[in-house]
PDB file of N, CA, C, O and CB in Angstrom:
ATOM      1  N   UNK A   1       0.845  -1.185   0.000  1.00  0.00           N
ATOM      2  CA  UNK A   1       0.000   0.000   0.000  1.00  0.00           C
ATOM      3  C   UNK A   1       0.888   1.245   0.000  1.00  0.00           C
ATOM      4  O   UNK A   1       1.991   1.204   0.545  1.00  0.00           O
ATOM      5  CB  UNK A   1      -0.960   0.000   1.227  1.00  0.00           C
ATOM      6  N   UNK A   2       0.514   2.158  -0.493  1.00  0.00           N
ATOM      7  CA  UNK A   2       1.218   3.510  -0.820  1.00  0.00           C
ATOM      8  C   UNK A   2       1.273   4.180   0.233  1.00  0.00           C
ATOM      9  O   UNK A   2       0.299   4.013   0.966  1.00  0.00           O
ATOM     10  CB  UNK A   2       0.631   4.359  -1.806  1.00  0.00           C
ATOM     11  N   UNK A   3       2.298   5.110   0.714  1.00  0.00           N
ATOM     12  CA  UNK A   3       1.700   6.260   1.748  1.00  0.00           C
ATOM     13  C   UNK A   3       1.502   7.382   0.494  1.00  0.00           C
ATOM     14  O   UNK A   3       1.753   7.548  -0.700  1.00  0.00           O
ATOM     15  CB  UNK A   3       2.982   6.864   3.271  1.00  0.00           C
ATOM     16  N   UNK A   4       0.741   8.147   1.885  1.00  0.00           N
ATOM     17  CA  UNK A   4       0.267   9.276   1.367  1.00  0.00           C
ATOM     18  C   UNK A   4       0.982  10.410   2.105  1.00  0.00           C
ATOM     19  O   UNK A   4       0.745  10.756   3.263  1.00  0.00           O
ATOM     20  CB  UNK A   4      -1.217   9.315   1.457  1.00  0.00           C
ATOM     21  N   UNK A   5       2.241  11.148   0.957  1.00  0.00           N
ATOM     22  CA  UNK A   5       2.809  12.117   2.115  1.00  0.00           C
ATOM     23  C   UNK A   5       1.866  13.277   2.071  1.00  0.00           C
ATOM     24  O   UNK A   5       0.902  13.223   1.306  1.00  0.00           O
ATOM     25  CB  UNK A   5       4.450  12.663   1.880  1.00  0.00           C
ATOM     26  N   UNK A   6       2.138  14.677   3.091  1.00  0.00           N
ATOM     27  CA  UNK A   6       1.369  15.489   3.450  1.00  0.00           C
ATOM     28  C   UNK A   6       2.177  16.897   3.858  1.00  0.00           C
ATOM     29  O   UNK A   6       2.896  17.017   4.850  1.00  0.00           O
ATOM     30  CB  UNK A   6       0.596  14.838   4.446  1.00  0.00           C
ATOM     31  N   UNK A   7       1.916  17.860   2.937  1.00  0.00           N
ATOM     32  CA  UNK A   7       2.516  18.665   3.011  1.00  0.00           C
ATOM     33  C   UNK A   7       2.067  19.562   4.509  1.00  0.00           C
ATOM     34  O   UNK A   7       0.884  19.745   4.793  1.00  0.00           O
ATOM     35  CB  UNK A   7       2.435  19.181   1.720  1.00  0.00           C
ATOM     36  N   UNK A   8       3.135  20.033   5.324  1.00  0.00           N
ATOM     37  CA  UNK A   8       2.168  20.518   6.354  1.00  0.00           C
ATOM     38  C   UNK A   8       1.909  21.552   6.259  1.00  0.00           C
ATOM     39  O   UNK A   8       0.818  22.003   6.606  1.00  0.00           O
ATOM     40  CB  UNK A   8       2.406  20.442   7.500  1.00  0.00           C
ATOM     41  N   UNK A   9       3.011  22.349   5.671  1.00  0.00           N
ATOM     42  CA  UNK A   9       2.428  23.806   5.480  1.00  0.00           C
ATOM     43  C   UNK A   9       1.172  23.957   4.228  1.00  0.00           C
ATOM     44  O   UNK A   9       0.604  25.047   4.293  1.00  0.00           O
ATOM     45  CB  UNK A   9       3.823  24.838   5.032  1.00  0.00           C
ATOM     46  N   UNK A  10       0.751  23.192   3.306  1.00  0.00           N
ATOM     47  CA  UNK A  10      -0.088  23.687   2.598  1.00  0.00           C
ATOM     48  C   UNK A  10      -1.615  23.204   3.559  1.00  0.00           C
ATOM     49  O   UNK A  10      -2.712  23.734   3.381  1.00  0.00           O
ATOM     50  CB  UNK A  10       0.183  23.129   1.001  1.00  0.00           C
ATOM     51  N   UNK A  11      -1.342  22.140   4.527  1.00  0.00           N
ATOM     52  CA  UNK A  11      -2.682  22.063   5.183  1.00  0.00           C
ATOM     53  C   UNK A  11      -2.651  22.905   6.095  1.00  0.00           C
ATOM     54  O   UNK A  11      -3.774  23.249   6.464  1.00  0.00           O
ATOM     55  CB  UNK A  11      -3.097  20.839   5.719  1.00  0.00           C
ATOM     56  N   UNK A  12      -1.669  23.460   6.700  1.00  0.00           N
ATOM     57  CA  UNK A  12      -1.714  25.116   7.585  1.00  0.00           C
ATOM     58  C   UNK A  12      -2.496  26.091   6.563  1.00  0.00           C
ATOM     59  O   UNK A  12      -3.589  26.631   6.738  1.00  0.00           O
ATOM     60  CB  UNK A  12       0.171  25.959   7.910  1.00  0.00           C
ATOM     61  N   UNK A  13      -1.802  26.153   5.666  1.00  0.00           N
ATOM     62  CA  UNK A  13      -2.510  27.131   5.106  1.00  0.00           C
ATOM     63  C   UNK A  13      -3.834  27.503   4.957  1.00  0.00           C
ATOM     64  O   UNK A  13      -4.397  28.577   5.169  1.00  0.00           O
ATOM     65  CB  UNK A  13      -2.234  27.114   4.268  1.00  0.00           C
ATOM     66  N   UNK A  14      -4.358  26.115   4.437  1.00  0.00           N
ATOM     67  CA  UNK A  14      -5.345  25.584   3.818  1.00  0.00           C
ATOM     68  C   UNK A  14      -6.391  26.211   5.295  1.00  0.00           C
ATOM     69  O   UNK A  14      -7.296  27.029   5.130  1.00  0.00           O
ATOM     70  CB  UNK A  14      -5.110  23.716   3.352  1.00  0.00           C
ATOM     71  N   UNK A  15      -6.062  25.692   6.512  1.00  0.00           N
ATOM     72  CA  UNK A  15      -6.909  25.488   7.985  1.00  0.00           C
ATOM     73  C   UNK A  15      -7.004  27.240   8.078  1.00  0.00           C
ATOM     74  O   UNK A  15      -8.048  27.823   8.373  1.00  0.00           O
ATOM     75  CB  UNK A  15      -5.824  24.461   9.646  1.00  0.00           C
ATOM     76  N   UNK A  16      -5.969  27.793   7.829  1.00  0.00           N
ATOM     77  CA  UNK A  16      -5.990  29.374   8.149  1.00  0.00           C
ATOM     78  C   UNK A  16      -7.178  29.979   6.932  1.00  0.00           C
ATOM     79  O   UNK A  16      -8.208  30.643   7.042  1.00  0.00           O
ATOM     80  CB  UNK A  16      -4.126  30.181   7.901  1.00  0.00           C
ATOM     81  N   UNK A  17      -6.713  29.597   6.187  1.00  0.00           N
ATOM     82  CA  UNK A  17      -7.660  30.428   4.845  1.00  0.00           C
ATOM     83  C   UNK A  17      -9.058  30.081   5.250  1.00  0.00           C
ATOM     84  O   UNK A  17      -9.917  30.961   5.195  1.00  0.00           O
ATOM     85  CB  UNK A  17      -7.367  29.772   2.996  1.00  0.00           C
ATOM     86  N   UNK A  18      -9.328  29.003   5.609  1.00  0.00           N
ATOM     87  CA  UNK A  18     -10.707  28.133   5.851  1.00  0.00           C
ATOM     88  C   UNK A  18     -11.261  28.895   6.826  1.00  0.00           C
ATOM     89  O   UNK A  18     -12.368  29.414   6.681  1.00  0.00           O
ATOM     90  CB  UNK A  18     -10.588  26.521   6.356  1.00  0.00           C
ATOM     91  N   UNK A  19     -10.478  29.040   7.992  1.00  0.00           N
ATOM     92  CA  UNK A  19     -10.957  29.552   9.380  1.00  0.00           C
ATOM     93  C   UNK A  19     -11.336  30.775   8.969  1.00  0.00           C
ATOM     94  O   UNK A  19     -12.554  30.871   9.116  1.00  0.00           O
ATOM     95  CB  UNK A  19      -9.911  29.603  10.619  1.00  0.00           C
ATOM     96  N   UNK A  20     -10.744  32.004   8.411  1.00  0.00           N
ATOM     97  CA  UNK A  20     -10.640  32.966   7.774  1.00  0.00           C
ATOM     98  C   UNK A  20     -12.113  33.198   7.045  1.00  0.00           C
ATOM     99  O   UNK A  20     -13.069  33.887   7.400  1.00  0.00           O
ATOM    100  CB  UNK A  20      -9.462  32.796   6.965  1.00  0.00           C
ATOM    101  N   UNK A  21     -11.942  32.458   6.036  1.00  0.00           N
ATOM    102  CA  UNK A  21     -13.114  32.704   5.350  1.00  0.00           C
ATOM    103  C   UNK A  21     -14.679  32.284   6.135  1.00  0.00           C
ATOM    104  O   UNK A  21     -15.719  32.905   5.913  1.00  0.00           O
ATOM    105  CB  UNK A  21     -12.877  31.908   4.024  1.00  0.00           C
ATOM    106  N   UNK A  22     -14.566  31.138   7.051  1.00  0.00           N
ATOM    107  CA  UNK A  22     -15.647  30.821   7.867  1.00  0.00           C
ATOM    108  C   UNK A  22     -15.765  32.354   8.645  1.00  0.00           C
ATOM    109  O   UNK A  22     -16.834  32.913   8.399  1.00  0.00           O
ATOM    110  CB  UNK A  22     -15.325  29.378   8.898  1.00  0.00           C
ATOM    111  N   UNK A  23     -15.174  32.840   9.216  1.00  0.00           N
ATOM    112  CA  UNK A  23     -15.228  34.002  10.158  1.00  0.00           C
ATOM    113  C   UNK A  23     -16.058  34.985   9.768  1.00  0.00           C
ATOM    114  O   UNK A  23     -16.897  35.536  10.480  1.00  0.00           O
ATOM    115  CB  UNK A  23     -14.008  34.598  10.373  1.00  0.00           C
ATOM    116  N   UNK A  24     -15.776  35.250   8.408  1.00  0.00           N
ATOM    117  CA  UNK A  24     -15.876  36.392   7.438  1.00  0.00           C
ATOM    118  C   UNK A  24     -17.305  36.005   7.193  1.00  0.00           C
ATOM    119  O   UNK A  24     -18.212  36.837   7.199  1.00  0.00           O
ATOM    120  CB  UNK A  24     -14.778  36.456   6.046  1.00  0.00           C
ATOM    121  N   UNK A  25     -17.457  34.938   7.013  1.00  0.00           N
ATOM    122  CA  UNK A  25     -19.308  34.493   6.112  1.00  0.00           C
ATOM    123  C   UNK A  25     -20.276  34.450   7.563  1.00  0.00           C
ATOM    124  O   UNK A  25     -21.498  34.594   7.537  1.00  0.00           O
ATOM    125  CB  UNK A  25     -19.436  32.190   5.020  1.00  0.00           C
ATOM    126  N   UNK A  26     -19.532  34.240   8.730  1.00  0.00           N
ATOM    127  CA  UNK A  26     -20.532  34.271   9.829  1.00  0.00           C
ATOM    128  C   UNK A  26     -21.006  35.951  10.344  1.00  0.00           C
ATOM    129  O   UNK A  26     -21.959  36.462  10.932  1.00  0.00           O
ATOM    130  CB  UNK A  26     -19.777  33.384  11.145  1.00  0.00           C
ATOM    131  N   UNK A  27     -19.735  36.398   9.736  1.00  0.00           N
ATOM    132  CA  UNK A  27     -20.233  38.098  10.002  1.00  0.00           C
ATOM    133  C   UNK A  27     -21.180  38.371   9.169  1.00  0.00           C
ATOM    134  O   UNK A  27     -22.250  38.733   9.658  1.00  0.00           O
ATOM    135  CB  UNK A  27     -19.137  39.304   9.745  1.00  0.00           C
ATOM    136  N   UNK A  28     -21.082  38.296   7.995  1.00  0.00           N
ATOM    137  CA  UNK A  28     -21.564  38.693   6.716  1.00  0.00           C
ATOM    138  C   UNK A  28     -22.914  37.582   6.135  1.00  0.00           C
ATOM    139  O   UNK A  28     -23.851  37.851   5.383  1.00  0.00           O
ATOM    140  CB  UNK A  28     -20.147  38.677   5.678  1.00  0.00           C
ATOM    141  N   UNK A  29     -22.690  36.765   6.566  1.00  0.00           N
ATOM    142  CA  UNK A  29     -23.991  35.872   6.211  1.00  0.00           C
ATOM    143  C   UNK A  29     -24.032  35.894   4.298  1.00  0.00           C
ATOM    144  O   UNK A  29     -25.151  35.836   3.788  1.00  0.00           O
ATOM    145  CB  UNK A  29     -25.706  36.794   7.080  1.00  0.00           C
ATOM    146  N   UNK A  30     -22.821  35.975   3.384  1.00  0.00           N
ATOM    147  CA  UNK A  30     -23.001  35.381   2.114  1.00  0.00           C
ATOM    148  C   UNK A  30     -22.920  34.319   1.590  1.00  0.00           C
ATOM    149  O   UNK A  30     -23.360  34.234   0.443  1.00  0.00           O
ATOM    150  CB  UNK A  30     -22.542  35.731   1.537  1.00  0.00           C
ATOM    151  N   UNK A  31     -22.377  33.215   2.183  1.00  0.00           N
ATOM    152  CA  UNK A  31     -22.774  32.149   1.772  1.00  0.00           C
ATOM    153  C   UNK A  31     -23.755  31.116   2.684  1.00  0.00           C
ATOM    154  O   UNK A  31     -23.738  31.250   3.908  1.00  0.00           O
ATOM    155  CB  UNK A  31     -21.656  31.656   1.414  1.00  0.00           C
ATOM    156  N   UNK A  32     -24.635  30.051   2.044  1.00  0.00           N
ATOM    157  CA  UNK A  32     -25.106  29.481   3.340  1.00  0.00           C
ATOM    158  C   UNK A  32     -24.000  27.942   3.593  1.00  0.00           C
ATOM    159  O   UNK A  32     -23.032  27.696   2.873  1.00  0.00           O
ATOM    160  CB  UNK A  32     -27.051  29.085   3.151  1.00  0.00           C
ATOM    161  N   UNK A  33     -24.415  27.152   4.666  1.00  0.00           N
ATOM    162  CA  UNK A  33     -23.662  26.308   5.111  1.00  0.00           C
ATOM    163  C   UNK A  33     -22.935  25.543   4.012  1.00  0.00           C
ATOM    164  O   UNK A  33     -21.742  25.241   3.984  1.00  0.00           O
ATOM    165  CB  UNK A  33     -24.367  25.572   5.935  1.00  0.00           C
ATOM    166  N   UNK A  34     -24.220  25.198   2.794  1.00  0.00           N
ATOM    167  CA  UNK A  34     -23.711  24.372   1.887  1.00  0.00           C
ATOM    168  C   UNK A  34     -23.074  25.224   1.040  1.00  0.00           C
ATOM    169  O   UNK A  34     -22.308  24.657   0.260  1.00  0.00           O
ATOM    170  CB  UNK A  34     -24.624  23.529   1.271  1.00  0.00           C
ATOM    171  N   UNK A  35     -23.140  26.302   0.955  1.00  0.00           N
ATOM    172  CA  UNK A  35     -21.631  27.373  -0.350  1.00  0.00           C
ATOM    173  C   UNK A  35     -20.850  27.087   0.282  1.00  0.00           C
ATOM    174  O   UNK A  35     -19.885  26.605  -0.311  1.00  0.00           O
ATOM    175  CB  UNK A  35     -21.374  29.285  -0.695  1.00  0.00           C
ATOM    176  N   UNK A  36     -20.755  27.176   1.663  1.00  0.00           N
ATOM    177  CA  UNK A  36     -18.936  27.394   2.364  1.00  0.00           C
ATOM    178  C   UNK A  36     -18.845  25.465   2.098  1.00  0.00           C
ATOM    179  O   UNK A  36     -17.696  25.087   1.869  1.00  0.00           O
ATOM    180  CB  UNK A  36     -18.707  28.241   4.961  1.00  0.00           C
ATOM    181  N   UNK A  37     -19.482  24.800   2.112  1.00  0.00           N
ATOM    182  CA  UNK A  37     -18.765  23.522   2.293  1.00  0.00           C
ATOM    183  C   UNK A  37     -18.382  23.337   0.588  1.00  0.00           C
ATOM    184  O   UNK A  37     -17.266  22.909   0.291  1.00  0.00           O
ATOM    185  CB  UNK A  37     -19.853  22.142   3.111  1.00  0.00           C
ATOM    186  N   UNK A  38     -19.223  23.632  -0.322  1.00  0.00           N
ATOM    187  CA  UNK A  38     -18.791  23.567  -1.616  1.00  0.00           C
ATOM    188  C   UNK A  38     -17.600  24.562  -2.060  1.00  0.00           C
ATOM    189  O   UNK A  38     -17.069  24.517  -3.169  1.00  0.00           O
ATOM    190  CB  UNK A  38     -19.957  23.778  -2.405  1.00  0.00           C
ATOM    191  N   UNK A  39     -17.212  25.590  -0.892  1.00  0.00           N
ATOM    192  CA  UNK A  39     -15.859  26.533  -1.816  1.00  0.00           C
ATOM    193  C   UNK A  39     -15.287  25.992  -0.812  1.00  0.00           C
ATOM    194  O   UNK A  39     -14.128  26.196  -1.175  1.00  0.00           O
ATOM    195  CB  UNK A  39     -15.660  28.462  -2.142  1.00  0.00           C
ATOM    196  N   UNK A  40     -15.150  25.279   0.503  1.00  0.00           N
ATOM    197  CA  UNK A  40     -13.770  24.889   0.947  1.00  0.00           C
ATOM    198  C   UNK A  40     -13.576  23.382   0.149  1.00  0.00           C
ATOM    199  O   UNK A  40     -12.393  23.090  -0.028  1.00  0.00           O
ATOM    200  CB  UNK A  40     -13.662  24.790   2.798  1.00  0.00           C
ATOM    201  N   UNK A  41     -14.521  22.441  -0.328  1.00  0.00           N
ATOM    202  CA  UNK A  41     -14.231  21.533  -0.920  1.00  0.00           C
ATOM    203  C   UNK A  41     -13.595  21.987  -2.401  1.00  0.00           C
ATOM    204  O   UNK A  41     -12.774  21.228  -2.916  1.00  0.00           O
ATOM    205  CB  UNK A  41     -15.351  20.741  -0.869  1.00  0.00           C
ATOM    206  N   UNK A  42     -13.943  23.134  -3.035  1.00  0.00           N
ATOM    207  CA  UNK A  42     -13.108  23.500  -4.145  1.00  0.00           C
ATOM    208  C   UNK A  42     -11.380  23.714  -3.739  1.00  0.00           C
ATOM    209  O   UNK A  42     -10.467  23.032  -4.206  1.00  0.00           O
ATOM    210  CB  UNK A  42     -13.792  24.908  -4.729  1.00  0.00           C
ATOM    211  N   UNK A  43     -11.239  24.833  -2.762  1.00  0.00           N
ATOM    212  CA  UNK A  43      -9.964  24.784  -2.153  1.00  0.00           C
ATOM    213  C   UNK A  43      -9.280  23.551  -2.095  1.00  0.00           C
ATOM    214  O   UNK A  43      -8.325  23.305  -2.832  1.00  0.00           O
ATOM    215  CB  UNK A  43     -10.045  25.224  -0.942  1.00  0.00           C
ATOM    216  N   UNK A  44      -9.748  22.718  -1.207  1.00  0.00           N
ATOM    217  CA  UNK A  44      -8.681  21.554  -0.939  1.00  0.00           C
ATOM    218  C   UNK A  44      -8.547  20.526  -2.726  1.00  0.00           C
ATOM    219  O   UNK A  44      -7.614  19.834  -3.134  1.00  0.00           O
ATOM    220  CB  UNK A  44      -9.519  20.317   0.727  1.00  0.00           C
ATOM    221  N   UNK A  45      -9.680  20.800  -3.286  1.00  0.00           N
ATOM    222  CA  UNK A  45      -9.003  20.490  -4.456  1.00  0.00           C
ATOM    223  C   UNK A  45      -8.736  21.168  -5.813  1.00  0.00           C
ATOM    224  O   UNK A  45      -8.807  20.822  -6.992  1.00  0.00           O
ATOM    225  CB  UNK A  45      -9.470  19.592  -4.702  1.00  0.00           C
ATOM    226  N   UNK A  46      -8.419  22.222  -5.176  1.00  0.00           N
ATOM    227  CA  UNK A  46      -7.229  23.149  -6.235  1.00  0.00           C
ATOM    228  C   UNK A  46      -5.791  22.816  -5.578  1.00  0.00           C
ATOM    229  O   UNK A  46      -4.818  22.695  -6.322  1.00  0.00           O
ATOM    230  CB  UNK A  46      -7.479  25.199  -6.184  1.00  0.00           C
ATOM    231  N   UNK A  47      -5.667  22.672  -4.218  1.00  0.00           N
ATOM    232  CA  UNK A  47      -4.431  22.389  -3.744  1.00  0.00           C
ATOM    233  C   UNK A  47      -4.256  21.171  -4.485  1.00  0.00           C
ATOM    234  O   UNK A  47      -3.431  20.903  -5.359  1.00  0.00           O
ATOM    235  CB  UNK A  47      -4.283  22.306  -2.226  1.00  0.00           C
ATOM    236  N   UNK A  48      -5.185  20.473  -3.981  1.00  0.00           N
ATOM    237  CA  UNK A  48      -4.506  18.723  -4.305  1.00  0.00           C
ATOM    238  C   UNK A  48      -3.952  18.553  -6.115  1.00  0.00           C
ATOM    239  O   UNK A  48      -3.210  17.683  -6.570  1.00  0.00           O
ATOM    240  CB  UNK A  48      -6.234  17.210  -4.010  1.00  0.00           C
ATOM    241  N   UNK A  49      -4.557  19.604  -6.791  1.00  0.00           N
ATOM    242  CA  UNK A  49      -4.226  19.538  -8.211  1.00  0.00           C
ATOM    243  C   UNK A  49      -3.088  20.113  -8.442  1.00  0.00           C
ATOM    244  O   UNK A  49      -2.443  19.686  -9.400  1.00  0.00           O
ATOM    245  CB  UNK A  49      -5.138  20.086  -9.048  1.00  0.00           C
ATOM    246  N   UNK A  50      -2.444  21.410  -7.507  1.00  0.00           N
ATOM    247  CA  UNK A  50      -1.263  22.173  -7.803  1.00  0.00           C
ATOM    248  C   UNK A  50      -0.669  20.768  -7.355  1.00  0.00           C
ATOM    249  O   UNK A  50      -0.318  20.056  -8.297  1.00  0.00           O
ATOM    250  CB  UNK A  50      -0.871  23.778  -6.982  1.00  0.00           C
ATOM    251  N   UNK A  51      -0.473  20.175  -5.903  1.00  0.00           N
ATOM    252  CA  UNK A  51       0.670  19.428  -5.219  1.00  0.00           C
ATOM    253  C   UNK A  51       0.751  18.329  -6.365  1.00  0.00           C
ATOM    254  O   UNK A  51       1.842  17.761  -6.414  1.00  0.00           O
ATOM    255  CB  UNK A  51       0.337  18.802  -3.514  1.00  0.00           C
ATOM    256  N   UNK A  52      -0.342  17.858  -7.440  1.00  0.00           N
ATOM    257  CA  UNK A  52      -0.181  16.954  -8.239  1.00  0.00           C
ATOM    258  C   UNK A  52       0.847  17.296  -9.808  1.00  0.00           C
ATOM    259  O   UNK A  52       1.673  16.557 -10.344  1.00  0.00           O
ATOM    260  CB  UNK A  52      -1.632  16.587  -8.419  1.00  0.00           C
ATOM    261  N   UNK A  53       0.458  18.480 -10.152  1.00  0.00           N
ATOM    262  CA  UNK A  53       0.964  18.970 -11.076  1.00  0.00           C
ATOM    263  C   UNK A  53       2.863  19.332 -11.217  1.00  0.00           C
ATOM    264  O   UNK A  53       3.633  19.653 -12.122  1.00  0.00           O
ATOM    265  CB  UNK A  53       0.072  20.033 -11.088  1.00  0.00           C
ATOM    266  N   UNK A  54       2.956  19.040  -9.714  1.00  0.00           N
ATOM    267  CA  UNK A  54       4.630  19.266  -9.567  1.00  0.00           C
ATOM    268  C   UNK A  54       5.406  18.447 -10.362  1.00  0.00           C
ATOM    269  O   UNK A  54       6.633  18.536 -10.327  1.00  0.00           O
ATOM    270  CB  UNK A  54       5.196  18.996  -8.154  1.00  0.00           C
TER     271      UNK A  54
END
């Protein structure tokens, strides 16, 4: 079976931007539960496509 390595700083990142943007939509109320789960699920896979593209 393969491992799966894991970059840590891009999942830091990833947790900061997330937290960030959750913060921002609870002030602001523009997206509802399911936008923020559909643009952080876009995020983690735009990362996973850059870390692939190396």
């Amino acid at each position: 079976m393969e491992q799966i390595k894991i970059n840590e700083e891009t999942v830091e990142r990833l947790k900061r931007l997330i937290i960030i943007q959750e913060n921002q939509n609870l002030k602001t109320k523009t997206m509802s539960d399911s936008q923020m789960v559909d643009w952080i699920k876009k995020k983690i896979e735009e990362e996973v496509k850059c870390y692939l593209n190396r």
